[in-house]
mmCIF file of the N, C-alpha and C atoms, coordinates in Angstrom:
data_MODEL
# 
_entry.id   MODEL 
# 
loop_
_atom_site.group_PDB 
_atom_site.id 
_atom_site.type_symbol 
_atom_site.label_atom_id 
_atom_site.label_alt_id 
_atom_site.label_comp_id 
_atom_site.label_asym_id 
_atom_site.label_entity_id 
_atom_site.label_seq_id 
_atom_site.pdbx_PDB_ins_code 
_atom_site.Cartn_x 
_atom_site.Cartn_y 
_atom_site.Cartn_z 
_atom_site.occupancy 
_atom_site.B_iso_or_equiv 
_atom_site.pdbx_formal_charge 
_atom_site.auth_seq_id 
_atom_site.auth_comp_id 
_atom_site.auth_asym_id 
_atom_site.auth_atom_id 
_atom_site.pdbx_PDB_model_num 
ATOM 1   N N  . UNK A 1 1  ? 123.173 -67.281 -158.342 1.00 0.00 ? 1  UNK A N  1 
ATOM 2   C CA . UNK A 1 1  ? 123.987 -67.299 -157.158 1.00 0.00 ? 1  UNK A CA 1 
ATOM 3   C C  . UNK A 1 1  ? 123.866 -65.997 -156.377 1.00 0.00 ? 1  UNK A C  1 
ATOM 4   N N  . UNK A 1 2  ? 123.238 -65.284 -156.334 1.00 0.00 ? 2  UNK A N  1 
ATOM 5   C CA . UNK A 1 2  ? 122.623 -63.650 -156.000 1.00 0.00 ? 2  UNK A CA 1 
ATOM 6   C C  . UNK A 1 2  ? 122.562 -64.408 -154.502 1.00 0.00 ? 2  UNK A C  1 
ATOM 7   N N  . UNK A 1 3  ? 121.466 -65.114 -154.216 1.00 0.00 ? 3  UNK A N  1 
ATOM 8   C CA . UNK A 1 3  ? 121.104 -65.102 -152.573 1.00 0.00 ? 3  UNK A CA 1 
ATOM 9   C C  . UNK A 1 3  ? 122.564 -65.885 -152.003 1.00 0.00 ? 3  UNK A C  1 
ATOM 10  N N  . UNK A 1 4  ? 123.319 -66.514 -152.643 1.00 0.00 ? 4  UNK A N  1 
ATOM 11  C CA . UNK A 1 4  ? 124.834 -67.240 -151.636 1.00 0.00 ? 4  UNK A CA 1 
ATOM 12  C C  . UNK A 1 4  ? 125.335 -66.167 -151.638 1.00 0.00 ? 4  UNK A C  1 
ATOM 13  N N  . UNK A 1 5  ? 125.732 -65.030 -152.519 1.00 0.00 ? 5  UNK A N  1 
ATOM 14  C CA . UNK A 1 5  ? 126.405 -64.154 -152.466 1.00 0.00 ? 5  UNK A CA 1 
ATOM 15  C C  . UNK A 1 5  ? 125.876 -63.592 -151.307 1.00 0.00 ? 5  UNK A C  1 
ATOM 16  N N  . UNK A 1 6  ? 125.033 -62.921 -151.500 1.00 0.00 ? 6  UNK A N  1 
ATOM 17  C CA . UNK A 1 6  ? 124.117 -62.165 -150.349 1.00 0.00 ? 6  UNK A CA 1 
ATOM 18  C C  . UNK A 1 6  ? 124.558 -62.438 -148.833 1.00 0.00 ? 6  UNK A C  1 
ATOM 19  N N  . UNK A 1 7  ? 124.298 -63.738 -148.926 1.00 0.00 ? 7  UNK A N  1 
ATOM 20  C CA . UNK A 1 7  ? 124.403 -64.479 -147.303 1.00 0.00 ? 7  UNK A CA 1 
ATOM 21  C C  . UNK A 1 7  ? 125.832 -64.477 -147.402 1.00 0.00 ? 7  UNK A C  1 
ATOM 22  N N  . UNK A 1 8  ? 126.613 -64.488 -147.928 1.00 0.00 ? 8  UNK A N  1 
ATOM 23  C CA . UNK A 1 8  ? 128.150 -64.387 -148.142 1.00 0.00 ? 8  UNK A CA 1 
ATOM 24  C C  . UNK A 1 8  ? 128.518 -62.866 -147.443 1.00 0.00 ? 8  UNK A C  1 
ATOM 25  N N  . UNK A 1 9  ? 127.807 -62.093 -148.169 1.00 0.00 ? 9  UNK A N  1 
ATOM 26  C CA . UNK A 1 9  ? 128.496 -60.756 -147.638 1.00 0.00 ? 9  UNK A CA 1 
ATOM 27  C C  . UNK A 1 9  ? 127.855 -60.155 -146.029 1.00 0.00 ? 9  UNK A C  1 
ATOM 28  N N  . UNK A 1 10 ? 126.479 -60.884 -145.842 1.00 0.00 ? 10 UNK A N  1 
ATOM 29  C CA . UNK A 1 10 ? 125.863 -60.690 -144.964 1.00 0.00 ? 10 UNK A CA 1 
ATOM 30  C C  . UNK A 1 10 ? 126.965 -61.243 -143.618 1.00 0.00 ? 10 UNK A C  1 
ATOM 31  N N  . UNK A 1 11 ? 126.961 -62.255 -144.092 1.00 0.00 ? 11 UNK A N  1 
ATOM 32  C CA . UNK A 1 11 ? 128.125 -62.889 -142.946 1.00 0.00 ? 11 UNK A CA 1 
ATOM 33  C C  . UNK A 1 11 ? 129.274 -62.167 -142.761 1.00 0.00 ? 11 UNK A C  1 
ATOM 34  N N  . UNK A 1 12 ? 130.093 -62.099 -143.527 1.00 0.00 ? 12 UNK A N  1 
ATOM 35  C CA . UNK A 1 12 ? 130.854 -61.622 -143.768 1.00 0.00 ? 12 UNK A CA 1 
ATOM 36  C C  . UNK A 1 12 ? 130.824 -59.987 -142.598 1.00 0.00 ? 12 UNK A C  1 
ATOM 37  N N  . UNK A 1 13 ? 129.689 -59.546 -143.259 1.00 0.00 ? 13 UNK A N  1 
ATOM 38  C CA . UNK A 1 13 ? 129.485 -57.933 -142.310 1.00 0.00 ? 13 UNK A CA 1 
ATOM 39  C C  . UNK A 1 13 ? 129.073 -58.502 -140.758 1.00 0.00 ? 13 UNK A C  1 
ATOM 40  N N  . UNK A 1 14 ? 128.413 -59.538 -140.273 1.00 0.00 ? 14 UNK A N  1 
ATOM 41  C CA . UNK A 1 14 ? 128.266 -59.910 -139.304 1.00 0.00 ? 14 UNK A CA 1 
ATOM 42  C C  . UNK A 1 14 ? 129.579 -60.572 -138.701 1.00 0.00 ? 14 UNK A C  1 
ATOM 43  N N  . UNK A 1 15 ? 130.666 -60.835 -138.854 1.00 0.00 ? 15 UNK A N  1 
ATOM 44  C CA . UNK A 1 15 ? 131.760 -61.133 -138.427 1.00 0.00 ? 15 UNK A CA 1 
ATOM 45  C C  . UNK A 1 15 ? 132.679 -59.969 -138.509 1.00 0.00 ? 15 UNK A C  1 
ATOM 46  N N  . UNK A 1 16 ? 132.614 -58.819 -139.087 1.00 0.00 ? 16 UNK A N  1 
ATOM 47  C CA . UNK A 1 16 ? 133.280 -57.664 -138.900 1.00 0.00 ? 16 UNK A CA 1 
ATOM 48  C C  . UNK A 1 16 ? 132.439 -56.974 -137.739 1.00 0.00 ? 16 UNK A C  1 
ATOM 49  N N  . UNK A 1 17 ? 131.339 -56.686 -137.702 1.00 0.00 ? 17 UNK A N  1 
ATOM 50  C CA . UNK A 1 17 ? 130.775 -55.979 -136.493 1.00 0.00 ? 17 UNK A CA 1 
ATOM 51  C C  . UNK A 1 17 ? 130.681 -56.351 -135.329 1.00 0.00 ? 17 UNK A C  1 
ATOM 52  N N  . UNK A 1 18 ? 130.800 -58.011 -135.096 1.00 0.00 ? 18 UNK A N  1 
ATOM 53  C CA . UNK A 1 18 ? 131.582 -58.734 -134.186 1.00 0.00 ? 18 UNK A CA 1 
ATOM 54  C C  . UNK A 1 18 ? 132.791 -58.558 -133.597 1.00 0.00 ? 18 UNK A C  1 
ATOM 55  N N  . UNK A 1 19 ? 133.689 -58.173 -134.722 1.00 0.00 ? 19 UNK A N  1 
ATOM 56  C CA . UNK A 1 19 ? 134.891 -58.201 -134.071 1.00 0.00 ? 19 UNK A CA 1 
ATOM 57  C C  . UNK A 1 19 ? 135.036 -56.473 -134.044 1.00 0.00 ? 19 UNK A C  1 
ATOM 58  N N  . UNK A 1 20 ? 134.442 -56.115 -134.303 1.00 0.00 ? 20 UNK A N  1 
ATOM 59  C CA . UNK A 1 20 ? 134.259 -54.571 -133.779 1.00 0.00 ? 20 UNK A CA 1 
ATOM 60  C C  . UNK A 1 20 ? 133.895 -54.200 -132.458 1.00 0.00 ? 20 UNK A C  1 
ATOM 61  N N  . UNK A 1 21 ? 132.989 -54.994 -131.865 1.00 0.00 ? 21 UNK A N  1 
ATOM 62  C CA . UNK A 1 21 ? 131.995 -55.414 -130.760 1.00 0.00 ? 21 UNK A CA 1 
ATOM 63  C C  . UNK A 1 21 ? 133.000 -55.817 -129.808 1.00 0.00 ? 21 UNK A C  1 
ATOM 64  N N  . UNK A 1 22 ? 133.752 -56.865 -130.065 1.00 0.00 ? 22 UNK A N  1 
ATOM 65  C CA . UNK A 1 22 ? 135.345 -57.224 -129.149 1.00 0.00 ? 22 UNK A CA 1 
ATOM 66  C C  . UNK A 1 22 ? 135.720 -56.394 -128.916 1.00 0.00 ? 22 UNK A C  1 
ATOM 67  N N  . UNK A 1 23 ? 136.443 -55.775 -129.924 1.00 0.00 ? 23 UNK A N  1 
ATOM 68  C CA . UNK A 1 23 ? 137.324 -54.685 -130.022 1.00 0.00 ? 23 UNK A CA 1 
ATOM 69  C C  . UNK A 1 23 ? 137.086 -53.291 -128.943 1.00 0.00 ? 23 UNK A C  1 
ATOM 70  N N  . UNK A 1 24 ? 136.288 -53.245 -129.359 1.00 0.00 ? 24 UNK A N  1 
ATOM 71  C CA . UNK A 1 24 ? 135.853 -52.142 -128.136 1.00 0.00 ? 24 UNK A CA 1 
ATOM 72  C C  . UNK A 1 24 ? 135.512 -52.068 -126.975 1.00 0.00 ? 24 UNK A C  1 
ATOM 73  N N  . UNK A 1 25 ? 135.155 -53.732 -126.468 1.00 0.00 ? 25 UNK A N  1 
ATOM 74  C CA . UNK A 1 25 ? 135.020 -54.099 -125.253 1.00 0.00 ? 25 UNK A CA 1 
ATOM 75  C C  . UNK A 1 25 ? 136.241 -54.500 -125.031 1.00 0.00 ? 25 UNK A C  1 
ATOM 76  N N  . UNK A 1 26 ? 137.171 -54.936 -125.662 1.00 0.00 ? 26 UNK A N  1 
ATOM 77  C CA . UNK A 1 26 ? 138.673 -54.876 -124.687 1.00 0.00 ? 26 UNK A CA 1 
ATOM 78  C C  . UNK A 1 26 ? 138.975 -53.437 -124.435 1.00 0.00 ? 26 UNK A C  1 
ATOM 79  N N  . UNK A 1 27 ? 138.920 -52.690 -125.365 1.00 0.00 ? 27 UNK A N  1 
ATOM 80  C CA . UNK A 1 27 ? 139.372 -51.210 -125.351 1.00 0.00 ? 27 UNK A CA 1 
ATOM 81  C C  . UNK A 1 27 ? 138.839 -50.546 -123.697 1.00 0.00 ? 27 UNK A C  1 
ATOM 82  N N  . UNK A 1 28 ? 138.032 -50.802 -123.713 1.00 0.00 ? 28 UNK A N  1 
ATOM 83  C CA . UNK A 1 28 ? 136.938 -50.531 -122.668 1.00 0.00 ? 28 UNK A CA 1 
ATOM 84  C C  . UNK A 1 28 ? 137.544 -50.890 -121.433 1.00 0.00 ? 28 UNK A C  1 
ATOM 85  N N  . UNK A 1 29 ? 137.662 -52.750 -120.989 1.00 0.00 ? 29 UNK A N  1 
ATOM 86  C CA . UNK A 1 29 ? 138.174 -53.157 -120.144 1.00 0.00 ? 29 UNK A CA 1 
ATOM 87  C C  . UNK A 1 29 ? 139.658 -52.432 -119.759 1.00 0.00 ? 29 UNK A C  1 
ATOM 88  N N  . UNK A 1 30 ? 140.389 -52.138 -120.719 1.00 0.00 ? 30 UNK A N  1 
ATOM 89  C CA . UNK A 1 30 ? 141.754 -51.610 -120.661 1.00 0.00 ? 30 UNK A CA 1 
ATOM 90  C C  . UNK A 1 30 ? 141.546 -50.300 -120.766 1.00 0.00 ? 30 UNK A C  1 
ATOM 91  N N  . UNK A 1 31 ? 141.101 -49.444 -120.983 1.00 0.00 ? 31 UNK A N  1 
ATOM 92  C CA . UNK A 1 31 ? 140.518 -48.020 -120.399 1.00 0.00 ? 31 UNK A CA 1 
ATOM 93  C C  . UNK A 1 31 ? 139.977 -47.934 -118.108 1.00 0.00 ? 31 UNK A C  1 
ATOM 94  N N  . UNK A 1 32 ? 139.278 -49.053 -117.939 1.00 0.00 ? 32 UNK A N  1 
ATOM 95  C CA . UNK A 1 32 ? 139.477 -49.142 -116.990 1.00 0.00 ? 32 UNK A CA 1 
ATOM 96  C C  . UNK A 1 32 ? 140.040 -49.635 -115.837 1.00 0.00 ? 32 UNK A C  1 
ATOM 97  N N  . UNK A 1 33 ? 140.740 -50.774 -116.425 1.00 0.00 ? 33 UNK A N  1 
ATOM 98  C CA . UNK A 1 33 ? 142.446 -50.488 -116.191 1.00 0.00 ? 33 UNK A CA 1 
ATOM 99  C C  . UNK A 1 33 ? 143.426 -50.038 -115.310 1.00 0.00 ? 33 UNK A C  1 
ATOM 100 N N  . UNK A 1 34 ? 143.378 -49.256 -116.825 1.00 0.00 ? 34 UNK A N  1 
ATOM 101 C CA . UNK A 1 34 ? 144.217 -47.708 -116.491 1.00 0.00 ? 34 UNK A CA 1 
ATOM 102 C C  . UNK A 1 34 ? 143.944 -46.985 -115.697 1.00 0.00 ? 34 UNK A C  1 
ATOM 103 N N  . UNK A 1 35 ? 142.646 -46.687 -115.223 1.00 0.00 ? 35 UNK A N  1 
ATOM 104 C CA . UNK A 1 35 ? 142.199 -46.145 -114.668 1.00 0.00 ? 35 UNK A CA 1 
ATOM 105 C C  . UNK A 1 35 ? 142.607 -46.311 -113.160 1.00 0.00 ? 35 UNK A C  1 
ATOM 106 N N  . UNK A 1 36 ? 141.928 -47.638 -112.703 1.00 0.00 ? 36 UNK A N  1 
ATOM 107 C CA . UNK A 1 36 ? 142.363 -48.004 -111.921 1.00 0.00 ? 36 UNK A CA 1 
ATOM 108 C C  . UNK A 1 36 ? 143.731 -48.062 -111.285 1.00 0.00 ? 36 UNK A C  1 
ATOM 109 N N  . UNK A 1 37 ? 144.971 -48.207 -112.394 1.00 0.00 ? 37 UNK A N  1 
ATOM 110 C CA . UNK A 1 37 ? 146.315 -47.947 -111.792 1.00 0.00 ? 37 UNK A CA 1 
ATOM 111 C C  . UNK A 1 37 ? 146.378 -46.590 -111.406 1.00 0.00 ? 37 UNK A C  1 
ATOM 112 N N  . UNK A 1 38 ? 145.686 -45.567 -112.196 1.00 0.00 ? 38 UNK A N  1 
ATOM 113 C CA . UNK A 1 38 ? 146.066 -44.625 -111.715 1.00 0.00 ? 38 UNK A CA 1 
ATOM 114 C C  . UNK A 1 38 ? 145.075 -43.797 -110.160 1.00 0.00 ? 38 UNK A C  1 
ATOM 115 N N  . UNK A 1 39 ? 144.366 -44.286 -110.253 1.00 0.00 ? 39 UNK A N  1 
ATOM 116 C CA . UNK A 1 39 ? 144.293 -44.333 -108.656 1.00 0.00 ? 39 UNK A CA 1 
ATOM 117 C C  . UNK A 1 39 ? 144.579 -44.807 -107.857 1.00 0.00 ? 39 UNK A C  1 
ATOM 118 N N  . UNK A 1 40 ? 145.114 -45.848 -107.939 1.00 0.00 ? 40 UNK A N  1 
ATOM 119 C CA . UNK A 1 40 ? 146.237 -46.401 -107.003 1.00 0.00 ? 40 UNK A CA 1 
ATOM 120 C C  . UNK A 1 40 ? 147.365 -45.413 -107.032 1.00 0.00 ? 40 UNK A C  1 
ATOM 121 N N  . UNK A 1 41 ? 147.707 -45.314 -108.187 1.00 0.00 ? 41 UNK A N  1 
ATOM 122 C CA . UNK A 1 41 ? 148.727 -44.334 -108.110 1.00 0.00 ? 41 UNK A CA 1 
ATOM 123 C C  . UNK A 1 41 ? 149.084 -43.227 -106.955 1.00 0.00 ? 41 UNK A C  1 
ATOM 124 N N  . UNK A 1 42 ? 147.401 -42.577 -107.701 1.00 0.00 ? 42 UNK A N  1 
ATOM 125 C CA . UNK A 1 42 ? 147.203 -41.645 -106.479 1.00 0.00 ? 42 UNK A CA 1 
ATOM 126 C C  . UNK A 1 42 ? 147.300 -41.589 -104.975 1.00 0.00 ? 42 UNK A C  1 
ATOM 127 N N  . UNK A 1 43 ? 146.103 -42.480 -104.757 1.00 0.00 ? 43 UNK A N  1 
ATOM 128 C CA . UNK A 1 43 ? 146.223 -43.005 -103.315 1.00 0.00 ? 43 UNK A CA 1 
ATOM 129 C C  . UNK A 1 43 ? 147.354 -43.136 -102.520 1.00 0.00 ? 43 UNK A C  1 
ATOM 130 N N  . UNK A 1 44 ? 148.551 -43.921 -103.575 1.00 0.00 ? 44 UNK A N  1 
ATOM 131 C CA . UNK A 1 44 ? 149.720 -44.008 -102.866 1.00 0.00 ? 44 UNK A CA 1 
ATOM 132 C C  . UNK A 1 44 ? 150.278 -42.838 -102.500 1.00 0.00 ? 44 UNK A C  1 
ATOM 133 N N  . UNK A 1 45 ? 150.409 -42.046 -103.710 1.00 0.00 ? 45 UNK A N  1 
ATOM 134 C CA . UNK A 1 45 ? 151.155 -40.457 -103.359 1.00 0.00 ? 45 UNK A CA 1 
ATOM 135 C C  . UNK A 1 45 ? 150.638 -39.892 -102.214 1.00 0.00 ? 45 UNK A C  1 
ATOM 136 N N  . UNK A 1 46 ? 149.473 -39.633 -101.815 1.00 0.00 ? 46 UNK A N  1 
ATOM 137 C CA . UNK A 1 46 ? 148.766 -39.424 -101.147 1.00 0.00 ? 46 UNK A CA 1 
ATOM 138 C C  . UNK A 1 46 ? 148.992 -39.591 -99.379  1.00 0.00 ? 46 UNK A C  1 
ATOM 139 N N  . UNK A 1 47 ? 149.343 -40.940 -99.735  1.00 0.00 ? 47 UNK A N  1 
ATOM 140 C CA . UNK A 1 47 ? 149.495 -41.656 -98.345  1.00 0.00 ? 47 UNK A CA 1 
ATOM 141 C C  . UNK A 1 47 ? 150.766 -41.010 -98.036  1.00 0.00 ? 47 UNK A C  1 
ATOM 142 N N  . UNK A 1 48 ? 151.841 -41.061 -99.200  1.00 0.00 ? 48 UNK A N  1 
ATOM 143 C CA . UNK A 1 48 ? 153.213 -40.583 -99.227  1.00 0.00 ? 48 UNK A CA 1 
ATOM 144 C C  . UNK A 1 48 ? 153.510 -39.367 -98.412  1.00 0.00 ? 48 UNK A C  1 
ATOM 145 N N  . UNK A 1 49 ? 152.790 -37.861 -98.677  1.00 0.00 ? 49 UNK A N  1 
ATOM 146 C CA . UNK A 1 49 ? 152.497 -37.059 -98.833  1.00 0.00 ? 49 UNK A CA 1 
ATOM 147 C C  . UNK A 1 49 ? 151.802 -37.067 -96.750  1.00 0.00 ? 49 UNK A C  1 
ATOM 148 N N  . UNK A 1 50 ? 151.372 -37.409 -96.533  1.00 0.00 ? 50 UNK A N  1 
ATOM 149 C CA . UNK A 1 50 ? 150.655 -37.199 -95.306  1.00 0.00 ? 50 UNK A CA 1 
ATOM 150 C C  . UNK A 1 50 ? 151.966 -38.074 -94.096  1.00 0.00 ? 50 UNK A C  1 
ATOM 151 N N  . UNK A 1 51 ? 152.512 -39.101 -94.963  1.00 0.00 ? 51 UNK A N  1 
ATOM 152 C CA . UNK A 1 51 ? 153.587 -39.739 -94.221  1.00 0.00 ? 51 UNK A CA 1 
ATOM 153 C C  . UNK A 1 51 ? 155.065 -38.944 -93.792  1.00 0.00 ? 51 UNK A C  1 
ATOM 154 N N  . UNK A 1 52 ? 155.067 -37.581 -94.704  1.00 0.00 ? 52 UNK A N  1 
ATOM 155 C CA . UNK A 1 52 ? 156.107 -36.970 -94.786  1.00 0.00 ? 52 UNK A CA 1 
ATOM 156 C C  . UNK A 1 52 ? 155.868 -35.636 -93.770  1.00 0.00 ? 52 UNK A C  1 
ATOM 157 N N  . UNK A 1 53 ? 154.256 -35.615 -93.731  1.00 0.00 ? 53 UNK A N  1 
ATOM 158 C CA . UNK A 1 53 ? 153.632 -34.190 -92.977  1.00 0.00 ? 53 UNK A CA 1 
ATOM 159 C C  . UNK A 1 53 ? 153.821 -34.787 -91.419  1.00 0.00 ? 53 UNK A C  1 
ATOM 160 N N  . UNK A 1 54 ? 153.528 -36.530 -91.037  1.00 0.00 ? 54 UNK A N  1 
ATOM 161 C CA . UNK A 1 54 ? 153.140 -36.790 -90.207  1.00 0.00 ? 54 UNK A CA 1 
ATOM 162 C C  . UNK A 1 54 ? 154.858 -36.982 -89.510  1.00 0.00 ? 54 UNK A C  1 
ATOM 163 N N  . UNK A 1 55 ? 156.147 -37.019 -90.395  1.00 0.00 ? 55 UNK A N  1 
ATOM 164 C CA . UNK A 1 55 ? 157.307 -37.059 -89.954  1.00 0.00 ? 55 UNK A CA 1 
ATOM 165 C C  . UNK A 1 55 ? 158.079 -35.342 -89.797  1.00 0.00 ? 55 UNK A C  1 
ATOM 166 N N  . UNK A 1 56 ? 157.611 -34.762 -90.991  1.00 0.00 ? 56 UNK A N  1 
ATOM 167 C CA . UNK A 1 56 ? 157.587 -33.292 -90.098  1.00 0.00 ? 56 UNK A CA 1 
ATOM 168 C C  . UNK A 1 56 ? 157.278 -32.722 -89.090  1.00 0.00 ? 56 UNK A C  1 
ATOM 169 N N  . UNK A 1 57 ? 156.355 -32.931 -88.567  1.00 0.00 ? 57 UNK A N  1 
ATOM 170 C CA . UNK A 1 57 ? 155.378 -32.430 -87.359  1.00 0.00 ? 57 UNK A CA 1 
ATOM 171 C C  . UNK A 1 57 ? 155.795 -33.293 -86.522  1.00 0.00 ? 57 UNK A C  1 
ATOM 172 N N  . UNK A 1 58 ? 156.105 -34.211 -86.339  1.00 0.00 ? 58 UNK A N  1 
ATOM 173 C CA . UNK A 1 58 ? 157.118 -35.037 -85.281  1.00 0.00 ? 58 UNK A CA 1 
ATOM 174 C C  . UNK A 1 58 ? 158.006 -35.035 -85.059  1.00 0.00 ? 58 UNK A C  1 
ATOM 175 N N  . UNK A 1 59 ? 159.414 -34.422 -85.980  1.00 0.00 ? 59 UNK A N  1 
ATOM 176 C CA . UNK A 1 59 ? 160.615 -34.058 -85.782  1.00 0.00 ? 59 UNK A CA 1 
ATOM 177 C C  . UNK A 1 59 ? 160.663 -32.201 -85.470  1.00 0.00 ? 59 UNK A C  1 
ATOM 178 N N  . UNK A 1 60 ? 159.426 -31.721 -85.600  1.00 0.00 ? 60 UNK A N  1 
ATOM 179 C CA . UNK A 1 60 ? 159.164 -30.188 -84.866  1.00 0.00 ? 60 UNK A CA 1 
ATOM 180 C C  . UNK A 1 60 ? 159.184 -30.256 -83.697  1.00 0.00 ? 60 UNK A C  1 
ATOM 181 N N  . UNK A 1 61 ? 157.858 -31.468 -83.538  1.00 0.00 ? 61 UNK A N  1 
ATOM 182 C CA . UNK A 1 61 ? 157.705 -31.458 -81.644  1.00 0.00 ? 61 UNK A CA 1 
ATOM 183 C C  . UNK A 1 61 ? 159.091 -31.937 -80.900  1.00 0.00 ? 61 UNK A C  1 
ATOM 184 N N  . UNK A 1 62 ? 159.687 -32.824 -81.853  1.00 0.00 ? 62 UNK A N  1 
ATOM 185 C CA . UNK A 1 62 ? 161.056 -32.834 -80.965  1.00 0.00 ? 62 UNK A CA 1 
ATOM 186 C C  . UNK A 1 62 ? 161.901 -32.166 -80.357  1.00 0.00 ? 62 UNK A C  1 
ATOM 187 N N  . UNK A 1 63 ? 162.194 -31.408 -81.569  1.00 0.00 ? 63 UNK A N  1 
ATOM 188 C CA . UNK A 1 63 ? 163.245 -30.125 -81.669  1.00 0.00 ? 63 UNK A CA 1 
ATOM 189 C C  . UNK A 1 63 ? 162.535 -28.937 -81.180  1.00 0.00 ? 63 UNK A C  1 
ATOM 190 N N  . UNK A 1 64 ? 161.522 -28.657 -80.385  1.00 0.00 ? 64 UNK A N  1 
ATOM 191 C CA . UNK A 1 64 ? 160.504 -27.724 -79.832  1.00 0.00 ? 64 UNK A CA 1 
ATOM 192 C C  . UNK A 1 64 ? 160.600 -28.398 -78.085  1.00 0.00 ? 64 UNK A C  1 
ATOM 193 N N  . UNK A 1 65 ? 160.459 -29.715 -78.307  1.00 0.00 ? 65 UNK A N  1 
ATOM 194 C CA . UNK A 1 65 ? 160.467 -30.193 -76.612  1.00 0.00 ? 65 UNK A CA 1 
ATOM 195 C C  . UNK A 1 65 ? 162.037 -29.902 -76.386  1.00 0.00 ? 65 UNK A C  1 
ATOM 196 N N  . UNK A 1 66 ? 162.967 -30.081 -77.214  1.00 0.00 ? 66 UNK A N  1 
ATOM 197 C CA . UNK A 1 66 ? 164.898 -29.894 -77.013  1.00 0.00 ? 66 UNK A CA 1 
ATOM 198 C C  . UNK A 1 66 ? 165.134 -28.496 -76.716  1.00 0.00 ? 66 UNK A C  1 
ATOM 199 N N  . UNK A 1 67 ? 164.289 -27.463 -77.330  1.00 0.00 ? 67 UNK A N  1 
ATOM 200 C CA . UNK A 1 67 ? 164.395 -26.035 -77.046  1.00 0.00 ? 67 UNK A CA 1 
ATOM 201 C C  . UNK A 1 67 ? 164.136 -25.832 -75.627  1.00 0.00 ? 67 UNK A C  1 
ATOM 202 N N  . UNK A 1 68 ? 162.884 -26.436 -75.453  1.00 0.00 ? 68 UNK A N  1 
ATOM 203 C CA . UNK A 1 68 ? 162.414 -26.671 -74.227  1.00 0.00 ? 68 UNK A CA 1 
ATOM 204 C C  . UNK A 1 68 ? 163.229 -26.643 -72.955  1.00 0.00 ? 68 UNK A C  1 
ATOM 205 N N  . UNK A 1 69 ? 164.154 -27.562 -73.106  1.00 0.00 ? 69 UNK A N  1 
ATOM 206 C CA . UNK A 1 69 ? 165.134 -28.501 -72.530  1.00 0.00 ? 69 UNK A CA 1 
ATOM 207 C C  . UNK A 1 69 ? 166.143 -27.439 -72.319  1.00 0.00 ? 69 UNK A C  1 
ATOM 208 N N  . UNK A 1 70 ? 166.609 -26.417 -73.260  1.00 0.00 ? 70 UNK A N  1 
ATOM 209 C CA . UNK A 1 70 ? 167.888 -25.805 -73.128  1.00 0.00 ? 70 UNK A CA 1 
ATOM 210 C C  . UNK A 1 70 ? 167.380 -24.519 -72.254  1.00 0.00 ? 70 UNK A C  1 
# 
């Protein structure tokens, strides 16, 4: 029974390196992901960040044209 065994364990190792093979390709997919949220992330802050410069600098020119005014 040497060669069933054989092909027994052979399989056996071929269904572990398989699911090793998965394993790391989900890992993978979900590594980039993450990734991806977090540039979104970014991006958003980003946008945030220029939305707050672009409401500063507009409530200056206001209060600069009101100086104006007085």
């Amino acid at each position: 029974m040497g060669f069933a065994d054989d092909a027994k364990d052979a399989i056996a190792a071929t269904g572990q390196k398989i699911g090793r093979a998965a394993e790391d390709a989900k890992e993978r997919v979900s590594d980039k992901l993450d990734e991806a949220k977090a540039d979104a992330e970014v991006k958003k802050a980003e946008a945030e960040v220029k939305h707050a410069e672009a409401e500063r600098d507009a409530t200056k020119a206001k209060n600069d044209y009101k100086e104006g005014l007085r």
